[in-house]
C-alpha positions in Angstrom: 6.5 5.1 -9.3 5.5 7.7 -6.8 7.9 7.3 -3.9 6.3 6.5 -0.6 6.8 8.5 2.6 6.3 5.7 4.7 10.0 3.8 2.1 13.0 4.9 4.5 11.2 4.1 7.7 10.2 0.5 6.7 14.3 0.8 5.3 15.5 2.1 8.9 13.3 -1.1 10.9 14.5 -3.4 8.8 18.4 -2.4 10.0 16.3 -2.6 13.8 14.0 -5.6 13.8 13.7 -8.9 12.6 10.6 -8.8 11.2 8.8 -6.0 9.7 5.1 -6.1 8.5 3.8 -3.5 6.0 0.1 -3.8 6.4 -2.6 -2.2 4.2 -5.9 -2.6 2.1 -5.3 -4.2 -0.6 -4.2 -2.9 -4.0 -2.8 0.3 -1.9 0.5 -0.4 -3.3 2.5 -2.7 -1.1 3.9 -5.1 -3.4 5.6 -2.6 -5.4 6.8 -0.7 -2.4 8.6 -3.9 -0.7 10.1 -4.5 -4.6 11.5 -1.2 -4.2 13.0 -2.1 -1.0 14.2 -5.2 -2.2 16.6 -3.0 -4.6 17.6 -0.8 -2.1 18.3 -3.6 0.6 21.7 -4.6 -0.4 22.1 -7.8 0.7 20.4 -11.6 -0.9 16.6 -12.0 -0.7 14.0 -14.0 -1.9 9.9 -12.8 -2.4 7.3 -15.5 -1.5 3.6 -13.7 -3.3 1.1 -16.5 -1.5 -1.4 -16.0 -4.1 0.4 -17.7 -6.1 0.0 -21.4 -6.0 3.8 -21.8 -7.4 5.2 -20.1 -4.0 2.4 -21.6 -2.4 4.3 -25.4 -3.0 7.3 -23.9 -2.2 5.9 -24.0 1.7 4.6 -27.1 1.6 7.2 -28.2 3.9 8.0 -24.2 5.7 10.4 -24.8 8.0 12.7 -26.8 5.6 12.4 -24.4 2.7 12.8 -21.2 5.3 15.3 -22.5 7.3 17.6 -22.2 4.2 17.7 -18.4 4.4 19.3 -17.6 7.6 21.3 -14.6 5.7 18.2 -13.1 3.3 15.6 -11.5 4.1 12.6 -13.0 3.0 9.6 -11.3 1.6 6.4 -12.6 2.1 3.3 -11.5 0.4 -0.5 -11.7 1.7 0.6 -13.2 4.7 -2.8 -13.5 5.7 -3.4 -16.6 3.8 -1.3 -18.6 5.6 -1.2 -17.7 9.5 0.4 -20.9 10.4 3.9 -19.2 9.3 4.0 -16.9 12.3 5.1 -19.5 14.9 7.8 -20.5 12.5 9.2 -17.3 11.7 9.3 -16.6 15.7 11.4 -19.8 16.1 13.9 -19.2 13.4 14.2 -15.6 14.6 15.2 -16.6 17.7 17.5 -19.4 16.4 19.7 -17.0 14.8 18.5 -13.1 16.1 19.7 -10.7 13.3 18.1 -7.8 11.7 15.9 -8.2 8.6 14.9 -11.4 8.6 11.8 -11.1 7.2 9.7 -8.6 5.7 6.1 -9.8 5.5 3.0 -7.9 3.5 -0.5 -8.3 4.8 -4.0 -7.0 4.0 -5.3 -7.0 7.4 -4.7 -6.2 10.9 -2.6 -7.6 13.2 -6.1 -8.0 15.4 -7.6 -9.7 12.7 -4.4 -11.6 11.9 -4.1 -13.1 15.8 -1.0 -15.1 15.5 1.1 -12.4 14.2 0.3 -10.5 17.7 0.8 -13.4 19.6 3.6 -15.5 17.7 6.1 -12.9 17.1 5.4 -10.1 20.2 8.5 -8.3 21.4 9.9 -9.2 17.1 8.4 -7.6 15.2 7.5 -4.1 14.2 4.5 -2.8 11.6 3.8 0.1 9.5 0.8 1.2 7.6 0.6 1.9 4.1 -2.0 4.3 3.7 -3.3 5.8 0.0 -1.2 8.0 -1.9 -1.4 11.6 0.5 -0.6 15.0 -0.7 2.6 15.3 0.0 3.5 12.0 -2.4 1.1 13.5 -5.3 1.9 17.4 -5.3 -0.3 19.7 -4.0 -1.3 20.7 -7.5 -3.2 17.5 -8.0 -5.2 18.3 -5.1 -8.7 17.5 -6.6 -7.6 15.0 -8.8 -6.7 12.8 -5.3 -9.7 14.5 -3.2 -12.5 13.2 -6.1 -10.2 9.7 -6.9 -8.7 8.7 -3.8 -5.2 7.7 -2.7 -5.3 3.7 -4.3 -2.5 4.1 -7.1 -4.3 2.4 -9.9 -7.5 4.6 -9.2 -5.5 7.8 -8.7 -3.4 7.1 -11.9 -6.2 6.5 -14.5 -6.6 7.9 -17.8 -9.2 10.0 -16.9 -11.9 9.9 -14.2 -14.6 7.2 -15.8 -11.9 4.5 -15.7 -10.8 5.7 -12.1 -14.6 5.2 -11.6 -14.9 1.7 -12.9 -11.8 0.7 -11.1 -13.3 1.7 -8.1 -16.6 -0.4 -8.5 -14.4 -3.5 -9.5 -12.3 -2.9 -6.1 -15.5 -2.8 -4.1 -17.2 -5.9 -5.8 -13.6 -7.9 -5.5 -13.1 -7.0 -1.8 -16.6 -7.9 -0.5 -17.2 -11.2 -2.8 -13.2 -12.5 -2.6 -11.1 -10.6 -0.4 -13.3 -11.0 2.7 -14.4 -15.0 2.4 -10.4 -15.4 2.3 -9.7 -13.7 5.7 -12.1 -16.6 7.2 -15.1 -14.0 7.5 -18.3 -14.9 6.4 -21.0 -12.5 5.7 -23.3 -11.7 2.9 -21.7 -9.5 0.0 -24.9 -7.7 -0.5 -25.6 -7.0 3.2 -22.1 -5.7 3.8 -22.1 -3.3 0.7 -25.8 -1.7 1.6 -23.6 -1.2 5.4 -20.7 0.4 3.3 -23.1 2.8 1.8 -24.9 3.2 5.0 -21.6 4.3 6.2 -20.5 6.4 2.9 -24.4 8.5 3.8 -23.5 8.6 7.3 -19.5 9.7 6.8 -18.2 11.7 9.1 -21.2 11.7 11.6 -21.2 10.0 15.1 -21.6 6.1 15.7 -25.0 4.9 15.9 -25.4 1.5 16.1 -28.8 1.0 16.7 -30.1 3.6 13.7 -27.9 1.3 11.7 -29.3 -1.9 12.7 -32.2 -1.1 12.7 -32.4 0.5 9.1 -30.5 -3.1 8.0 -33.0 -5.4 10.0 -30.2 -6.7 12.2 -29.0 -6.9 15.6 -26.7 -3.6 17.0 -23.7 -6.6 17.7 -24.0 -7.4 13.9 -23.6 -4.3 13.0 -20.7 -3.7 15.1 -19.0 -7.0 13.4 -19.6 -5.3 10.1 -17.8 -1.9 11.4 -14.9 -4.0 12.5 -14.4 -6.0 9.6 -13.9 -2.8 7.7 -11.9 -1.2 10.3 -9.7 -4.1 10.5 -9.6 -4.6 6.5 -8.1 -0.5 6.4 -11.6 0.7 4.6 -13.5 2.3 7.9 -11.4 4.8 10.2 -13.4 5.0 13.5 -12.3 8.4 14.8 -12.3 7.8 18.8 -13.5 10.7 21.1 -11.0 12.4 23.8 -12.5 12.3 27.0 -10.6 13.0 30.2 -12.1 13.6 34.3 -13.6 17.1 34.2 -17.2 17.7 34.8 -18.5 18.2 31.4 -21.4 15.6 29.8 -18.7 13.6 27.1 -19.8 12.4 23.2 -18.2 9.1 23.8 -19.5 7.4 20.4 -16.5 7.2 17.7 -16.7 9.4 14.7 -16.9 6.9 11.8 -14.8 7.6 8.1 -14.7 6.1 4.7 -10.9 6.4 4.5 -10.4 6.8 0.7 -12.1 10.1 -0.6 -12.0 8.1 -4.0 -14.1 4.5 -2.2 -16.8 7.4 -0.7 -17.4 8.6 -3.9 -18.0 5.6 -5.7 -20.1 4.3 -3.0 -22.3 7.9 -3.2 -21.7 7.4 -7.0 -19.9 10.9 -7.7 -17.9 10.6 -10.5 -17.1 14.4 -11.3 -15.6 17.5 -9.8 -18.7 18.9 -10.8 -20.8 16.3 -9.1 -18.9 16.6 -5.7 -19.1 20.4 -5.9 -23.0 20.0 -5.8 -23.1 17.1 -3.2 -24.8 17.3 0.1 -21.8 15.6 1.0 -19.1 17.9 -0.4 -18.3 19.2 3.6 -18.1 15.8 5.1 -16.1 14.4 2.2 -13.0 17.6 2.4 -13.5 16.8 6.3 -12.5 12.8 5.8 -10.0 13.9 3.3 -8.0 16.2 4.8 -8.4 14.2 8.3 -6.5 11.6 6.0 -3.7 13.7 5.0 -2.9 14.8 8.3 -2.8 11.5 9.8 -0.7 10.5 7.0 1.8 13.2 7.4 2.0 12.9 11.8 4.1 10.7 13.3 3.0 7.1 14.6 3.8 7.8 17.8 1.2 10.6 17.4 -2.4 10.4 19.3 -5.5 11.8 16.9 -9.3 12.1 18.6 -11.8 14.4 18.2 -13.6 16.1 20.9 -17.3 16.7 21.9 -19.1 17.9 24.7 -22.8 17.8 24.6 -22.9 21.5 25.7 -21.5 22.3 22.0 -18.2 22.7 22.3 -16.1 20.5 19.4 -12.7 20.5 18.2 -12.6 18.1 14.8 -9.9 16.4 14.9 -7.3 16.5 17.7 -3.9 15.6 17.9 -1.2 15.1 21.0 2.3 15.3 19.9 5.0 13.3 21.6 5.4 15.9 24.4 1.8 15.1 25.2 0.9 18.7 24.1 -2.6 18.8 22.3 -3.3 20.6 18.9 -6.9 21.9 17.8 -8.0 21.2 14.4 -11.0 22.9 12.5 -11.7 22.2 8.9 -13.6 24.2 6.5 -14.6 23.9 3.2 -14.6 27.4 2.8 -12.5 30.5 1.3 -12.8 32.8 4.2 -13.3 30.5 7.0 -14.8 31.1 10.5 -14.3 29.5 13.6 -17.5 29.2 15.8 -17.7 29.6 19.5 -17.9 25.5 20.4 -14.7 25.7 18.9 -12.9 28.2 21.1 -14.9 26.8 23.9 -13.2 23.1 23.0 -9.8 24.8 23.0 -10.5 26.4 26.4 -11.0 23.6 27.7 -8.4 21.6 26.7 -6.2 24.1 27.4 -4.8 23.9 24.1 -1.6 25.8 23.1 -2.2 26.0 19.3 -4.7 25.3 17.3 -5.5 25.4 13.0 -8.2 25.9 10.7 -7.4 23.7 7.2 -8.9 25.7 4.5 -8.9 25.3 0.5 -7.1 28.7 0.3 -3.6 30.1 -0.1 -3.0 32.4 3.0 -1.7 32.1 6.3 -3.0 34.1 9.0 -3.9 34.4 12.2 -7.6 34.2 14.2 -6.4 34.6 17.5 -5.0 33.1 20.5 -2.4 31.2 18.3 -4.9 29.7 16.3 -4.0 29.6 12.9 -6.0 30.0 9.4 -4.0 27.7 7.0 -4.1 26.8 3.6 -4.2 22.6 2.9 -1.4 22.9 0.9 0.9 23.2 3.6 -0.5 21.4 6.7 3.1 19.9 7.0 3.5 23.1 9.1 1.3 21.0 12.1 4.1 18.7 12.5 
């Protein structure tokens, strides 16, 4: 078991809120995690997993089988498959209104998931589980995460073929079973060719009607299809920070494969060796390390990027808590270089500090507190 950044803060809600959701793709780890909590929780509880058809006839009557537990918190597994729950939890929680109540798992948003948002609203509290980041592997198994990705059993292979397979299998699962169960109906063959549309595209600006048009389908299709991944954990849509000055705005979100390992099965890298030689080698580091700092910030944290048509760009930035904004470059690069649209971004902005993530081992300054740093220790942003 790796421990999990996210543990003590799904440990601290649960002392806060009645329910707690831990949402994620699937297969990123959440049923262990939440058997882990269970351990560490103290008091009685009981796990519900509602792929199973045995726990599945446990609810066939819910509120008389739930109703029982009014001191354990009960765990419920892919809550997704049984929506109808919500408006019974949010009755028994306000029956008898203690903390830890319920700590439910899902594969899916709480957008895609409606009656969670609407059932349990002023109840509840969520948290992501992303893929394994940096910080939980070591920085020493730096490209063994970049070229694999952050899903534990495709991080933890034997060796990078079976990381591959496991990869494919994910894919192939998630677009024939995963996606008919959350109610959504499209094509397995027309949403992969999207997905690797999107893998081609990472990293670049939003375009629906280049998609669509390269698909044979309508733009509002294609921005179903960018939803469904968004809202299933697999797409990150990036969203541009634009604010009243009199500059000409990119206003198009920046679109991500989220999983370095998921983009380079859908590019079919399987090597170091291969990625090294990629067109897409800058794009993929960009995505990556994009991941590991959202990873690392807190949630109350802001991330966009920013783009003015003039040429001034800032990749990814970040307001803390205090509102202040923080300029990130990233460069695939041993000595890298920071162009002028970037210092022209941070003028504008009026930004404070600013970084350039590198693959190197030095701190040091480029000017006007604007920092050089190494990947390895981009804790130092927080």
């Amino acid at each position: 078991m790796i421990a999990r950044k996210i543990q003590q803060t799904i440990e601290r809600s649960l002392k806060k809120y009645p329910v707690v959701g831990i949402l994620g793709s699937r297969q990123v780890g959440k049923t262990t995690l939440a058997h882990f909590i269970r351990k560490n929780f103290g008091g009685k509880s009981v796990y519900l997993d509602l792929e199973l058809p045995s726990d599945q006839n446990k609810l066939q009557d819910p509120e008389l089988y739930m109703g029982q537990f009014k001191d354990t918190l009960v765990i419920i597994d892919e809550i997704q498959r049984m929506p109808s729950l919500f408006p019974l939890m949010r009755a028994l929680v306000d029956q008898n209104r203690i903390a830890g109540r319920f700590l439910i798992l899902g594969s899916a948003s709480p957008e895609l998931i409606k009656h969670a948002s609407e059932s349990l609203a002023g109840r509840i509290i969520y948290h992501e589980l992303k893929p394994f980041i940096l910080e939980e592997t070591g920085y020493s198994n730096i490209q063994q995460l970049w070229l694999r990705g952050g899903y534990p059993l495709s991080y933890l292979s034997e060796n990078d073929d079976a990381s591959f397979t496991w990869r494919e299998a994910f894919i192939k699962t998630y677009l024939e079973m995963d996606i008919p169960q959350l109610g959504i109906h499209v094509p397995a063959a027309q949403l992969r060719r999207f997905w690797t549309m999107l893998a081609h595209s990472h990293g670049q600006l939003w375009n629906a009607s280049q998609i669509a048009n390269s698909l044979g389908i309508s733009a509002p299709t294609v921005r179903n299809y960018l939803d469904i991944l968004a809202e299933t954990f697999i797409v990150r849509q990036l969203q541009p920070y634009y604010f009243n000055i009199k500059k000409r705005l990119i206003k198009s979100p920046k679109v991500y494969i989220r999983d370095s390992g998921l983009l380079h099965a859908l590019l079919r890298i399987r090597t170091i060796e291969d990625l090294q030689s990629h067109p897409s080698l800058g794009s993929s580091w960009e995505g990556f390390v994009i991941e590991q700092i959202i990873g690392l910030i807190p949630e109350s944290w802001q991330a966009y990027f920013y783009r003015t048509n003039a040429g001034a760009e800032i990749d990814l930035l970040l307001f803390d808590d205090k509102n202040k904004p923080i300029a990130i470059e990233i460069k695939y690069s041993a000595s890298p270089k920071v162009m002028r649209g970037f210092w022209n971004a941070y003028e504008d902005l009026s930004c404070e500090r600013g970084f350039v993530i590198y693959p190197g081992e030095e701190t040091y300054p480029l000017g006007n507190n604007v920092f050089a740093l190494p990947v390895k220790e981009i804790i130092k942003i927080v």
